[in-house]
C-alpha positions in Angstrom: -28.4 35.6 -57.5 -30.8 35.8 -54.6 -29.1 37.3 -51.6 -28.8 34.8 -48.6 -28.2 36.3 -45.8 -24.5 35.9 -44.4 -25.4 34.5 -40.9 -27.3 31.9 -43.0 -25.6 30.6 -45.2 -22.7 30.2 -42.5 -25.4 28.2 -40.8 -25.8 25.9 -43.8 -22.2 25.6 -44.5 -21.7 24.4 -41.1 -24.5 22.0 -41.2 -22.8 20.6 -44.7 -19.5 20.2 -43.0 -20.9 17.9 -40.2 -23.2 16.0 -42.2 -21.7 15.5 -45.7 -17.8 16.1 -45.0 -15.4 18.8 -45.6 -15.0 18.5 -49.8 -18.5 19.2 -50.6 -17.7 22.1 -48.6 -14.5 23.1 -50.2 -16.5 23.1 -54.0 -19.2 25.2 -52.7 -16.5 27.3 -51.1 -15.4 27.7 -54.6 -19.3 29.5 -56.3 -18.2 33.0 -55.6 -16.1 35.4 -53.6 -18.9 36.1 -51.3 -19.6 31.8 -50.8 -15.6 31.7 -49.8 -15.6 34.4 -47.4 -18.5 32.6 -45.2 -17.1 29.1 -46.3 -13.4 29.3 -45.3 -13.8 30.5 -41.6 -16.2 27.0 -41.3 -13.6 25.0 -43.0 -10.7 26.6 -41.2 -12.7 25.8 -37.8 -12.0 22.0 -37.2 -8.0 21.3 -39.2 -7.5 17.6 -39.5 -4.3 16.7 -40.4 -2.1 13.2 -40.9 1.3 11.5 -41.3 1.1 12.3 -45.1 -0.8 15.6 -44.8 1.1 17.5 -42.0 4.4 18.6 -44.4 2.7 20.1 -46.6 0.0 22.0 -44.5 3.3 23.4 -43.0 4.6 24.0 -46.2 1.2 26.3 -47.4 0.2 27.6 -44.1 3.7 28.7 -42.4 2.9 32.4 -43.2 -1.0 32.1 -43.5 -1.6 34.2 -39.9 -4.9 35.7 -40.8 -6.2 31.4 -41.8 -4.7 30.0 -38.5 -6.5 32.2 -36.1 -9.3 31.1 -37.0 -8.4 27.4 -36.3 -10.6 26.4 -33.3 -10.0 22.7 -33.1 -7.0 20.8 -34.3 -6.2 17.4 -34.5 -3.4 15.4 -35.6 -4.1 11.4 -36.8 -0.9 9.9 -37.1 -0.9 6.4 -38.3 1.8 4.0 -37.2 4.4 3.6 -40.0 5.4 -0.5 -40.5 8.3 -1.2 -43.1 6.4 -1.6 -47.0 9.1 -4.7 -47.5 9.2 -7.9 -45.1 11.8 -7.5 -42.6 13.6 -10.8 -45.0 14.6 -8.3 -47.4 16.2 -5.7 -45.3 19.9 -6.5 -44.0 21.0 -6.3 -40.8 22.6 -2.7 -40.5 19.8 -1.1 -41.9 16.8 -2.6 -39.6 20.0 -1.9 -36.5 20.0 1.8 -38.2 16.3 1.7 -38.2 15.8 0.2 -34.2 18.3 3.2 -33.2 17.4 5.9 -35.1 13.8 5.4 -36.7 12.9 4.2 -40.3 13.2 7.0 -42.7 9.0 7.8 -42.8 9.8 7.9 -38.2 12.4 10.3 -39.0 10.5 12.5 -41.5 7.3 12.6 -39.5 9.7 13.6 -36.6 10.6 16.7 -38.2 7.1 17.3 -39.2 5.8 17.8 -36.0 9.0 19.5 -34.5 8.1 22.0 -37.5 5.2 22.2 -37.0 5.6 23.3 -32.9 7.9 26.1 -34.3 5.9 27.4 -37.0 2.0 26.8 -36.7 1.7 26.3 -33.4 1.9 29.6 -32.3 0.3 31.6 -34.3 -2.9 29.5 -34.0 -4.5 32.6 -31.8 -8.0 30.8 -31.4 -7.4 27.8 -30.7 -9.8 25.9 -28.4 -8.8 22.1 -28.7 -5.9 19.8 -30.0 -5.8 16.0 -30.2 -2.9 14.0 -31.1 -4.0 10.9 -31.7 -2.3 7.7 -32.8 -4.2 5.3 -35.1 -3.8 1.9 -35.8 -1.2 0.6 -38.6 -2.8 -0.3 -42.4 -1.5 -3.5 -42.3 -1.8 -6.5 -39.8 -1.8 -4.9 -36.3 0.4 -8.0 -34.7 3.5 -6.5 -36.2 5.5 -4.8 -34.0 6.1 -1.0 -35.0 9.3 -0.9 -32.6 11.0 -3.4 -35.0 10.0 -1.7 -37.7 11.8 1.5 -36.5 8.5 3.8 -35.1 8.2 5.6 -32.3 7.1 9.1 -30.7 10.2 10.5 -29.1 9.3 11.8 -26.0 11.1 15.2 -26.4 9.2 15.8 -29.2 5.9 15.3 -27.9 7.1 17.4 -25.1 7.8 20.6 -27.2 5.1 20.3 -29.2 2.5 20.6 -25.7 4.9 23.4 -24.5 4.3 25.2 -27.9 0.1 25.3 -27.5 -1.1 28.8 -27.5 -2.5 30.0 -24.2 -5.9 29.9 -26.2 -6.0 26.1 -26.0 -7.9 24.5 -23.1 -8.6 21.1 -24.1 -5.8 18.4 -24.7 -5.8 15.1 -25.9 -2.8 12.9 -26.1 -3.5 9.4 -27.5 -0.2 7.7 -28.1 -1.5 4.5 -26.9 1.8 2.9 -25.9 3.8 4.4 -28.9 5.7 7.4 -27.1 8.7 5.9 -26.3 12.6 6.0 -27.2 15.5 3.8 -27.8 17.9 5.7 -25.7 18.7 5.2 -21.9 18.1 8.4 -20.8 14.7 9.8 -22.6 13.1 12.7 -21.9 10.0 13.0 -19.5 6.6 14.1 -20.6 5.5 14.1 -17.5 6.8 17.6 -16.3 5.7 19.0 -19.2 2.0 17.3 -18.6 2.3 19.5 -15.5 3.5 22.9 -17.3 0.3 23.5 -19.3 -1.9 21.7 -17.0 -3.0 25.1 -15.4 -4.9 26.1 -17.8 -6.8 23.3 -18.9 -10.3 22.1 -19.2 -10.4 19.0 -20.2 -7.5 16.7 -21.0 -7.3 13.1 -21.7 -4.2 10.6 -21.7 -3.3 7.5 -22.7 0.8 7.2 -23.2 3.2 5.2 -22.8 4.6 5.9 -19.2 2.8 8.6 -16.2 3.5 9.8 -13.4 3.0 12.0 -10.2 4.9 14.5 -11.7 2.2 15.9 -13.6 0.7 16.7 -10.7 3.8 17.3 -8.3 7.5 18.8 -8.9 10.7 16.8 -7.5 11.8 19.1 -4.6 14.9 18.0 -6.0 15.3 17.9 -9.8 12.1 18.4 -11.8 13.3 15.3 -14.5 14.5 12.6 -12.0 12.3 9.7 -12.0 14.3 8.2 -8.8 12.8 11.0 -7.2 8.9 10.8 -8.6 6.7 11.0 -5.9 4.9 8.4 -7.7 6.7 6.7 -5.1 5.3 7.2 -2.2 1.9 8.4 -1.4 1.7 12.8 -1.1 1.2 14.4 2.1 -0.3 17.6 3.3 3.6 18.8 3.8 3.7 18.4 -0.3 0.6 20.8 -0.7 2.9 23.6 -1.9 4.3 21.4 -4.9 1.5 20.5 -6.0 -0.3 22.2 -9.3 -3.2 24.6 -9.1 -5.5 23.3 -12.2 -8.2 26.0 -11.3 -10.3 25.4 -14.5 -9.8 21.9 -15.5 -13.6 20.1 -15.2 -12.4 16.7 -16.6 -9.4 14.2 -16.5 -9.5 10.7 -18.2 -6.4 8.9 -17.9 -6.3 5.1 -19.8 -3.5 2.8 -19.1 -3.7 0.4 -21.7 -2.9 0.6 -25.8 -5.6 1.5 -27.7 -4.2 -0.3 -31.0 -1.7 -3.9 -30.9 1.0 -1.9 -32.2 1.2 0.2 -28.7 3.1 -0.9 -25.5 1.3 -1.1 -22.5 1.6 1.3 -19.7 3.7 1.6 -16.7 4.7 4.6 -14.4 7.3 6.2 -14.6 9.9 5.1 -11.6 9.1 1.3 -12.9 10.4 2.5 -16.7 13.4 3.9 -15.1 14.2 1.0 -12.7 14.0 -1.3 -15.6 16.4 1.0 -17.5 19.1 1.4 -14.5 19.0 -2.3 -14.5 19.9 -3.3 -18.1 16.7 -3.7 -19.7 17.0 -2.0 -23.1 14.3 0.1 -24.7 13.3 -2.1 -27.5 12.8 -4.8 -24.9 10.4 -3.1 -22.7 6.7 -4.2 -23.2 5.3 -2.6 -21.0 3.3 -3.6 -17.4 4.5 -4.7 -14.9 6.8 -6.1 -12.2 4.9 -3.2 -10.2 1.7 -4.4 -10.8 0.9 -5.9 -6.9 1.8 -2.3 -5.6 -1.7 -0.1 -5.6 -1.7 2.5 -8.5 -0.3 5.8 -6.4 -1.3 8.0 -9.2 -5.1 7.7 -8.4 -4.8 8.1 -5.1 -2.5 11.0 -5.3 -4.9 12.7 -8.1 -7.6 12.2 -5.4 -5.2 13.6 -2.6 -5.2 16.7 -5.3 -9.0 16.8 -5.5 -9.6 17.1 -1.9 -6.8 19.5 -1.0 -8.9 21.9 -3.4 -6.4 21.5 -6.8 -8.7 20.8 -9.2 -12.0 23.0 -7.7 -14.3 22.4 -10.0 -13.5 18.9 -11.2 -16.7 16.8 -12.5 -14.6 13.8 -13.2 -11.5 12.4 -12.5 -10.9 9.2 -13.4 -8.1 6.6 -14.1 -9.1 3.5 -16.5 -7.1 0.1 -16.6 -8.0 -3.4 -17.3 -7.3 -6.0 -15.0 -7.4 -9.7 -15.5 -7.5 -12.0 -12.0 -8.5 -15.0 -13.0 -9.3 -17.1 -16.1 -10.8 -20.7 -16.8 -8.0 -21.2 -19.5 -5.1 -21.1 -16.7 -3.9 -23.7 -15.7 -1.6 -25.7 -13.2 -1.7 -24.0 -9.7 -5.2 -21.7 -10.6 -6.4 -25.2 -11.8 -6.1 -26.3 -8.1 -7.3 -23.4 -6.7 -10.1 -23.7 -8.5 -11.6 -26.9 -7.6 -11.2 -25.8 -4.1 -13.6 -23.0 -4.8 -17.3 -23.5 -4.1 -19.5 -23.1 -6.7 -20.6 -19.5 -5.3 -17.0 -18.9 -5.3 -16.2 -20.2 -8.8 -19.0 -18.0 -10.2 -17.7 -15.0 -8.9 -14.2 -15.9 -10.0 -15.9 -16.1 -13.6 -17.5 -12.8 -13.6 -15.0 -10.4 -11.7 -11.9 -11.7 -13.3 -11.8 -9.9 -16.1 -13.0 -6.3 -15.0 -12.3 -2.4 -16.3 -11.4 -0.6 -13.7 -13.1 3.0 -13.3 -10.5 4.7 -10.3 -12.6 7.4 -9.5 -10.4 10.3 -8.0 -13.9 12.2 -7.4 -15.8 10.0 -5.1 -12.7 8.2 -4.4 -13.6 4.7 -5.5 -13.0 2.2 -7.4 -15.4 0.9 -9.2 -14.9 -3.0 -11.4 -16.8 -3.6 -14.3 -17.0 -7.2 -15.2 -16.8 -8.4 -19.2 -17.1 -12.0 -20.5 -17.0 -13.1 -24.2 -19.9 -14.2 -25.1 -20.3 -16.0 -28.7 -20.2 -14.1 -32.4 -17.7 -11.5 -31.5 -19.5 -9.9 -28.9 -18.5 -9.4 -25.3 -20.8 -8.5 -22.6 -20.2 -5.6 -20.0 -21.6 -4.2 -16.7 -20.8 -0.3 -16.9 -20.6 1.7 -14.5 -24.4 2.6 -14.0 -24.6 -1.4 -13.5 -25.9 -2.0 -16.7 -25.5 -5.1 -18.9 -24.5 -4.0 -22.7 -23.3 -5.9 -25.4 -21.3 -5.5 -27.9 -17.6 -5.7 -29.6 -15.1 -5.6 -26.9 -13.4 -2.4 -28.6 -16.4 -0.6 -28.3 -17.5 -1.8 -24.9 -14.1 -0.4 -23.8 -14.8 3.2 -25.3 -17.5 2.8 -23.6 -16.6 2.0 -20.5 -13.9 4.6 -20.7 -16.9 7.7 -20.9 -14.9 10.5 -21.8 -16.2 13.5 -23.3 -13.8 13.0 -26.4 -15.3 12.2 -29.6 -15.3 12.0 -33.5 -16.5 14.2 -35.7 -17.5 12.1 -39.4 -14.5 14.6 -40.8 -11.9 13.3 -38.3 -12.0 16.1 -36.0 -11.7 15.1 -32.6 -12.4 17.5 -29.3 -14.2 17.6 -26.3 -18.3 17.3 -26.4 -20.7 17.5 -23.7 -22.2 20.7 -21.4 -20.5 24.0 -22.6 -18.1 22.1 -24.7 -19.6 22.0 -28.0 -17.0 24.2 -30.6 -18.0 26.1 -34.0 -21.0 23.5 -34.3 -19.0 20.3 -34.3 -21.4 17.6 -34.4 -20.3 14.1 -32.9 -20.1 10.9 -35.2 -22.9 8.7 -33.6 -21.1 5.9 -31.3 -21.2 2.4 -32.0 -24.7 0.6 -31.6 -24.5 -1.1 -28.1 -27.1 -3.9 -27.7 -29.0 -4.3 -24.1 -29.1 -7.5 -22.4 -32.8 -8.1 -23.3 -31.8 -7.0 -27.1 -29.1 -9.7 -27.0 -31.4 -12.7 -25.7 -34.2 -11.7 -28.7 -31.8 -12.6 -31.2 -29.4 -15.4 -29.2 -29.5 -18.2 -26.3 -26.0 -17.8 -25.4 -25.7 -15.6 -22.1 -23.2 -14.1 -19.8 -22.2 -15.6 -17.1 -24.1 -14.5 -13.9 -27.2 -13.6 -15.4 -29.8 -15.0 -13.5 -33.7 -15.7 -15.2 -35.0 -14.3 -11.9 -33.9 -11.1 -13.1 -36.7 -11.1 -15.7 -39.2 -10.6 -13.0 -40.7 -7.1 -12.8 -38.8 -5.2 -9.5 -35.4 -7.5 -9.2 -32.2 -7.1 -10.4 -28.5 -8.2 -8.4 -26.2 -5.4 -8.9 -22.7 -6.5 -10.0 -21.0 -3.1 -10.5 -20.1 -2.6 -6.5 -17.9 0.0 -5.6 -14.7 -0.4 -3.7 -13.1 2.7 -1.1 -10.6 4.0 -2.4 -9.1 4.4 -5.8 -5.7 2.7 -4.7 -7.0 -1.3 -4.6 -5.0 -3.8 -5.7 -7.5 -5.0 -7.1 -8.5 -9.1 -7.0 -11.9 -11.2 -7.6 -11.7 -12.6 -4.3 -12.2 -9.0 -2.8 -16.0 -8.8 -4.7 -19.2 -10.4 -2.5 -20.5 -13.9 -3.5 -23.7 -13.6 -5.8 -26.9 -15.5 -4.4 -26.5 -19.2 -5.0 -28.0 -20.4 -8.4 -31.7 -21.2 -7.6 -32.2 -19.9 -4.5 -34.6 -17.5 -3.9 -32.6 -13.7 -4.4 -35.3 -10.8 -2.8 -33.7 -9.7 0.5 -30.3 -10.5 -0.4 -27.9 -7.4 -0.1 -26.8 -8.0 -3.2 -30.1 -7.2 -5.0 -31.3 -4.0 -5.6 -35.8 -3.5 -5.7 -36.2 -1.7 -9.0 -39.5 0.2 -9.5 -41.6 -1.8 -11.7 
């Protein structure tokens, strides 16, 4: 057999693994002794694993040491577990059993990961990057997972972060609402956010419930939400509590479900007021009583930034949707709206359904307007101020920017400058259509554009930034757009583009 040359042929392995999957790798892997050598490090690189998966990796792998160093990326997909039978055919005491104490799947995949904390977890010397991330259920995504007995216990979640090797820099934690448990007093991730936070790089979020304290310690007791100092805005005299995150370059935090089947966000001190005050678990949906009192968190993680906590931070941001008006409310907004002027109603069409980009960085806050448009496809002004159009799912990944991505095997970690791991390549993202794209193909247009705009030179910018990154937000805040057929050049809302 002609003799390829080691470095080579790892070169072509790798190159097979991101563009054809893992299994053609794992025959070829299978030629000769000298093909597995080269071929198992490349395979061993990026470990996907799932609900169904995950028992018996840990099973085969508990004693493999000399395998699991050379894991560089790991990532967990765990898909939401519904009951296989309609709730009709269950009795009472057993869905009760299963609200308490999770359906038998909950409770397996449980164990699973608490195994899996104790036994792979640290001996995976190399590793770079893990991503827990929570997919949507196989069946209809209106059912309610809660019902069905599913959830991430808290405590759980928590060991499993405290049992990362020191090795691993990047962490991404998509729960997308599901982290969560049915009893009064369940634990806090936040603190535990906070313990490993040091040493990170990169780190996204999007759980059930956040805080302060992943960024600050209780004085008092380091798990009591009455004390979070999500409740009040930090001051220079809480400098010394705060964490030193010397390394970490980017923070994404998204505070709404990714999938139906996940709760929506609130902080911390509003899950625990809700709890003191008889609210049970299972009935807690998520935002929020709270919602008129400015997001603390943002401005604290920009209090954080300046005070020199995070030095070499590129982004820090916090990502919500908001929704401040709508033409399909009625009564009282059905009032207030024909009091509006038609300036007025305009921009009570465009800014009321915004993402909101908190940036901790430049401290701002910047809202990025969306409207359905026809077909399925919603339109969005990003944060650049530029109109793309799409399906609203990927117009929010979008709009979300983070450096996490997909590889066509599953793998998910960190790309971008100096992030790029054993040659992962990223799975191309979703095709995005520009506003000219869109009108070739339909008449139907988003409200606000403006036919002006086709002139060479013009174009009104919508995507204005806001001081601060602690605005309650509302439409009414946002400037008026230039009246419908007036003439726009030399309004300060229009930008002079170079031809």
């Amino acid at each position: 057999m002609l003799q390829i040359p080691p470095e080579i042929l790892r070169t072509v392995f790798t190159l097979i693994r991101e563009e054809l999957g893992l299994r053609i790798l794992v025959d070829l892997s299978s030629v000769c002794k000298a093909w597995r050598d080269i071929a198992q490090p490349v395979l061993w690189s990026h470990v996907v694993l799932n609900n169904n998966t995950l028992p018996d990796f840990i099973e085969s792998h508990a004693n493999a040491t000399d395998k699991l160093k050379t894991v560089r990326s790991l990532t967990l997909h765990i898909q939401v577990i519904t009951l296989t039978l309609p709730r009709s055919q269950y009795d009472s005491d057993t869905l009760e059993s299963y609200e308490s104490h999770g359906c038998p799947k909950s409770q397996t995949l449980h164990r699973s990961i608490e195994r899996f904390s104790n036994l792979i977890s640290p001996k995976l010397a190399s590793l770079e990057s893990f991503s827990f991330f929570v997919n949507a259920p196989s069946v209809d995504e209106e059912v309610i997972p809660a019902d069905d007995g599913f959830w991430l216990e808290p405590a759980i979640l928590g060991r499993l972060l405290r049992s990362l090797p020191a090795s691993c820099t990047s962490l991404e934690l998509e729960t997308s609402g599901t982290d969560w448990s049915p009893r009064l007093d369940s634990h806090h991730l936040c603190p535990d956010i906070r313990y490993i936070l040091p040493r990170l790089r990169h780190i996204k979020l999007r759980i059930y419930s956040l805080c302060s304290q992943i960024l600050s310690q209780s004085p008092t007791d380091s798990d009591d939400r009455h004390e979070d100092p999500n409740l009040r805005q930090l001051q220079p005299r809480d400098s010394a509590n705060l964490v030193q995150a010397n390394f970490l370059s980017t923070l994404s935090i998204c505070e709404y479900s990714r999938i139906k089947a996940g709760r929506g966000f609130m902080s911390c001190p509003e899950l625990r007021f809700r709890l003191d005050h008889g609210v049970k678990p299972h009935q807690l949906a998520g935002s929020s009583d709270f919602e008129s009192k400015p997001l603390l968190l943002a401005s604290n993680l920009a209090f954080a930034y300046k005070t020199g906590r995070f030095p070499v931070a590129t982004k820090l941001e916090v990502v919500e949707l908001k929704w401040s008006w709508s033409d399909t409310w009625g009564g009282e907004y059905e009032d207030e709206w024909l009091d509006m002027t038609d300036q007025e109603q305009q921009r009570a069409e465009l800014y009321g359904d915004v993402i909101l980009i908190r940036d901790c960085v430049e401290n701002k806050t910047y809202p990025m307007p969306r409207r359905y448009i026809a077909d399925g496809m919603t339109g969005l002004y990003d944060k650049s101020d530029t109109c793309v159009i799409g399906a609203k799912d990927d117009l929010e990944r979008h709009a979300e920017n983070t450096i996490w991505k997909e590889t066509i095997y599953g793998a998910r970690m960190p790309f971008g400058a100096n992030t790029t791991l054993a040659g992962a390549t990223p799975r191309p993202p979703p095709v995005l259509l520009t506003r000219k794209e869109w009108r070739q193909k339909s008449k139907k247009g988003m409200i606000s554009w403006r036919r002006e705009e086709g002139r060479p030179g013009v174009k009104i910018r919508r995507v204005i930034p806001l001081d601060g990154v602690d605005v309650d937000f509302d439409h009414s805040m946002m400037p008026l757009l230039p009246a419908r057929g007036d003439p726009i050049l030399g309004d300060d809302r229009v930008s002079q583009v170079a031809n």
